[in-house]
Each structure stands twice: as structure tokens, then as C-alpha cells.
C-alpha positions in Angstrom: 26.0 9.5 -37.1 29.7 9.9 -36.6 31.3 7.4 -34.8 32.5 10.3 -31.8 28.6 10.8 -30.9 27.9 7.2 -30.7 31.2 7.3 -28.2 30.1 10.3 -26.1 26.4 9.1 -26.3 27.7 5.8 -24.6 29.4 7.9 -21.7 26.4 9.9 -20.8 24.2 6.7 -20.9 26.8 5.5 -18.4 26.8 8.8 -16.3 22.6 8.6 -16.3 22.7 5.4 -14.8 25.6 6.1 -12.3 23.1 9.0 -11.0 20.7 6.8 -10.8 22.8 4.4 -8.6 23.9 7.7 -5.9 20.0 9.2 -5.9 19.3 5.6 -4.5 21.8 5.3 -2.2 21.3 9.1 -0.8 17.8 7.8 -0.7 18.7 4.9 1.5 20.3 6.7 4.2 18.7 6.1 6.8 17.1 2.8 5.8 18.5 0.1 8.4 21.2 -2.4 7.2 21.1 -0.8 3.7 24.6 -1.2 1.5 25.8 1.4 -0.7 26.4 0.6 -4.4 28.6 1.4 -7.2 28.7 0.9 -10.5 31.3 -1.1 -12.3 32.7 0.2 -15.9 33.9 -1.8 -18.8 35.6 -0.8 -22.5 33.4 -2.2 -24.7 35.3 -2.3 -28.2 33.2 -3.0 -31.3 34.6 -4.8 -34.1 37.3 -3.1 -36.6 34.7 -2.1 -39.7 36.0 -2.2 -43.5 38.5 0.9 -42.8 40.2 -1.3 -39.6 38.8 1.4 -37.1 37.8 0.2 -33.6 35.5 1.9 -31.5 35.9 2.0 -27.8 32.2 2.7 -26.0 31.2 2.7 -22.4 29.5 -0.3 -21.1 27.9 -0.9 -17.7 29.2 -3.6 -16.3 26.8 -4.3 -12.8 26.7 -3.3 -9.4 29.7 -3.4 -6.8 27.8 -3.8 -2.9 29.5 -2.1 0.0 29.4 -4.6 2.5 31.0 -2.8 5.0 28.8 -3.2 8.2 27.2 0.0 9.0 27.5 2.2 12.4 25.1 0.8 15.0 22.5 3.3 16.7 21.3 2.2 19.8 17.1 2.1 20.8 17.2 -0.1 23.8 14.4 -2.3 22.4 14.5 -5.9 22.8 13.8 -6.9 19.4 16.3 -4.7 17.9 18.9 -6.1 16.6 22.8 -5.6 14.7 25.4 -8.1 13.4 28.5 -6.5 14.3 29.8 -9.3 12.5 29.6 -10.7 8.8 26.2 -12.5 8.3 22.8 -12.3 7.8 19.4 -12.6 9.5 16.9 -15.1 7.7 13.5 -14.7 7.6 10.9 -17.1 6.1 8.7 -16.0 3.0 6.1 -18.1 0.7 8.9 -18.1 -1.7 11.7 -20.3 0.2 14.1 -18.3 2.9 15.7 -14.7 2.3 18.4 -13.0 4.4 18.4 -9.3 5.9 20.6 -7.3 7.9 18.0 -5.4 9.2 17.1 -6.5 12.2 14.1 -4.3 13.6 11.2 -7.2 14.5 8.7 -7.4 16.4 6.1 -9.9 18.0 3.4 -10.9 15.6 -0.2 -12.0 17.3 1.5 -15.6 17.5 3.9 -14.1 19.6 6.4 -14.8 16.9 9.4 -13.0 16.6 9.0 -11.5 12.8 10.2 -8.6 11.0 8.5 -5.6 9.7 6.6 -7.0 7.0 5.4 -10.1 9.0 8.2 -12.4 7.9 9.0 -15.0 10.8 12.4 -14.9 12.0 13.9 -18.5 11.6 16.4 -19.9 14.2 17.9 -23.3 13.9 16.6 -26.0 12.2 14.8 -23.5 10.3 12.0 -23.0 12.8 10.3 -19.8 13.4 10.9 -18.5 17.3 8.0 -18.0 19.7 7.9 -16.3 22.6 5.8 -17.8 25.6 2.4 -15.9 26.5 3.6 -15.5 30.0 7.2 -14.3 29.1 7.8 -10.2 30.1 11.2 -10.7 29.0 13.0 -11.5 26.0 17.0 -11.7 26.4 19.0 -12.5 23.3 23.0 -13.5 23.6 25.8 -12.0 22.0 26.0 -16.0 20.1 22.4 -15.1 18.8 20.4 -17.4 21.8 17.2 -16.3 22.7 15.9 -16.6 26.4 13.1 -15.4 28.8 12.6 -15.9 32.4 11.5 -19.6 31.5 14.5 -20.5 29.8 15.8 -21.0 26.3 13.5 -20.7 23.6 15.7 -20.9 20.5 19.0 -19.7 19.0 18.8 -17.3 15.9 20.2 -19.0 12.4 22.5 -16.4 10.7 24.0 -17.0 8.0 27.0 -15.9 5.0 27.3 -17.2 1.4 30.7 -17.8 -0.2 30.1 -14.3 -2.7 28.0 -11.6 -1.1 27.9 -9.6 -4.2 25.7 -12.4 -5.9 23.2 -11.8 -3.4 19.7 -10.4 -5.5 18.5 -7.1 -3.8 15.0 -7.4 -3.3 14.1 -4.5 -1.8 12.8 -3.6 1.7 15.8 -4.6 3.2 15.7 -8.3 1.7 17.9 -10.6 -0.6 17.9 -14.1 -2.2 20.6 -16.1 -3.8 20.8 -19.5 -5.3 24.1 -20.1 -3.1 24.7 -22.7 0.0 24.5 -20.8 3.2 27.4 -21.0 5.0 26.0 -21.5 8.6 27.6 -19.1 11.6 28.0 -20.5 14.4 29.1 -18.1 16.8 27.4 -14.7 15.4 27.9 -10.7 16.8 24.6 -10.4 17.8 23.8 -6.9 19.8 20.3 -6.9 21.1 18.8 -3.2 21.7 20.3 -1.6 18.3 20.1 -1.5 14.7 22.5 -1.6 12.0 22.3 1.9 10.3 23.1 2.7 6.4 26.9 2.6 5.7 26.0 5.2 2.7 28.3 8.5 3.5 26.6 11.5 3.0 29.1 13.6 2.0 31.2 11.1 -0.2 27.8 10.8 -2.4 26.9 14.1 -2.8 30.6 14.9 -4.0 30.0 11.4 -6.2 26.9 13.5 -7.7 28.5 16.9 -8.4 31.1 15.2 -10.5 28.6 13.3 -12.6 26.3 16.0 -12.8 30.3 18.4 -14.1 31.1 15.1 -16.3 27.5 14.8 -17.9 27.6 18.6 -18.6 30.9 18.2 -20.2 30.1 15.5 -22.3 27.0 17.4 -23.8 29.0 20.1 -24.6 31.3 18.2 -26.7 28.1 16.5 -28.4 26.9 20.3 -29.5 30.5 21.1 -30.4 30.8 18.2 -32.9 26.7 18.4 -33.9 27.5 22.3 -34.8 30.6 21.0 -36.6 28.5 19.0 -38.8 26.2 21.3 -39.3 29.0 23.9 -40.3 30.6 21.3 -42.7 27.4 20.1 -44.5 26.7 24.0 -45.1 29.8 24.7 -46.6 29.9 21.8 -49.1 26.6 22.5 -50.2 27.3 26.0 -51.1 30.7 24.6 -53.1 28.1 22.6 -55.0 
């Protein structure tokens, strides 16, 4: 194959999985704390062959995380809640803590404070935060404290790591990392709201027409040089 397909081939493979990077993030719209993604591009050159030549490819580098906090949306529920600040929530799983920004919970038949899948909510000291059977009301402080009519029942441990983009996405709102949290003391905790997507609608969907214009491009230049081929192998077999 000529050495301009395996180029052009490269950039399409490139442009398949950029579309594959907007189609999840216009999925994620409206999933609570989610962070846009984009992807990051590299040169890739191969070594020079016998002739000296060097070709330049396309190479997917990783993923680049927005980690812009998101426009909050109010519910008035008491177990809703939004970091206005950097940080993260942490929740306890059978495989060691993970972190969230999405901070929809709930009361689990314990009466502990867990998130949507059941995870406990940890607070400080890493201890997962109960509410009293005869509490009615659940108050939690701007610094992430968490009251009821009887008095203090815990403080919420939120956390931030030295690189966010090494966090592991695991889905459903969840992500792990092999880094030291960096404990926050004094969090932006607003009780009664969520953190909504920061994906942009309209910046995506313009993100998506110009792949979709580039990829369409590209494949006509891959026809153009196939049919050249084709014309030139033709032509010298007839001069034979």
C-alpha cells in the first residue's frame, strides 16, 4: 500500500475515535457531575526506510478531562449535594475508596447516607455517616458538617489529588487513582442541589459536524489516490 493511504488511514482512525469521545460526552449531558473529554493528538513519525523517507501518522495520544465544575441545578432535597469547589466526594466500595462528584444520596435501610448504587458515603476518619432513627432533619454545612436536631453526626471527607487527569473513569459517576488524597479541609458544600454536566451542547455538536466534514474529506482523498492506482496499474499493463 502506498505510504499516503497508510497516512490518511491513520487520520480517519484518529477522527473514529474522536467521534467516539463527542457521542459520549453528548450522551453524558445530563448525567450529574459528568466531565467532558477530549482527545489529545500526537505526530507519530516512523523510522526513515532504505530511501531516507519519514512518515508522519496520527497517533492518539489519551484523554484530556474538563474539570471545570459544572452549573448547579437546584432540587431542594436534603441529600443533594454540589462542590462548588475543587474536590471530590468518597464513597466506600469492596474494592478500597473511590471519589465522585455526584452527589445525589440517599438513606439506605441503615439509615446511612449512601449514593445511588448503595455506596456509603465516608466522612472523616473514613467512617460511613448515619443518621439517627429519630432525626426528621438532616442539615449539612457549607464546610461539609452534617447535623440533625440532636446535634452533629459527622463531617463529610472530600478530597483532591495532586493530578486530576490521572483519575481512572469508572463509570457511573465514579473514579479511582493510585495517588495520596490531598484532604480538604474547608470544602463548598451546597446541600439541596446537584452538580450538572459541564458538556456544552452546542460546542459538541459543532465538535461533531467538523469530524463528521474532516472524515468525509479524508475518504475522498483515499478514493482519489485508490483510483490513481488503479489508473496507473492499467496503463502499464497495456504498455506491456
Amino acid at each position: 500500500m502506498e505510504n499516503s493511504l497508510y497516512i490518511t488511514l491513520s487520520r480517519q482512525e484518529a477522527l473514529r475515535r474522536q467521534m467516539e469521545v463527542i457521542s459520549n460526552n453528548v450522551a453524558n449531558m445530563n448525567t450529574t457531575g459528568f466531565k467532558s473529554q477530549r482527545m489529545l493528538f500526537l505526530e507519530y513519525l516512523e523510522r526513515p526506510n532504505r530511501e531516507g523517507d519519514r512518515m508522519s501518522f496520527v497517533q492518539d495520544y489519551g484523554l484530556l478531562r474538563n474539570t471545570e465544575a459544572g452549573p448547579l441545578s437546584i432540587t431542594n432535597n436534603q441529600l443533594d449535594l454540589a462542590l462548588r469547589g475543587e474536590g471530590y466526594f468518597t464513597v466506600e466500595t469492596l474494592s478500597g475508596p473511590r471519589y465522585t462528584r455526584g452527589g445525589a444520596f440517599q438513606l439506605n435501610a441503615n439509615r446511612e447516607i449512601v449514593d445511588r448504587a448503595g455506596l456509603p458515603l465516608l466522612g472523616e476518619n473514613n467512617q460511613r455517616i448515619t443518621i439517627p432513627a429519630t432525626a426528621n432533619q438532616i442539615e449539612i454545612q457549607g464546610d461539609g458538617t452534617v447535623k440533625t436536631e440532636q446535634g452533629v453526626v459527622g463531617k463529610l471527607k472530600v478530597v483532591n489529588f495532586e493530578d486530576e487527569q490521572k483519575l481512572m473513569e469508572l463509570g457511573g459517576g465514579l473514579y479511582s487513582t493510585d495517588q495520596d488524597e490531598i484532604r480538604i479541609e474547608q470544602p463548598q458544600v451546597t446541600q439541596g442541589a446537584l452538580e450538572s454536566s459541564n458538556v456544552q451542547s452546542v460546542v459538541e455538536m459543532t465538535q461533531m459536524i467538523d469530524v463528521i466534514r474532516t472524515y468525509q474529506n479524508v475518504q475522498k482523498m483515499i478514493d482519489t489516490e485508490h483510483e490513481r492506482i488503479r489508473t496507473a496499474i492499467r496503463q502499464l499493463a497495456r504498455a506491456q
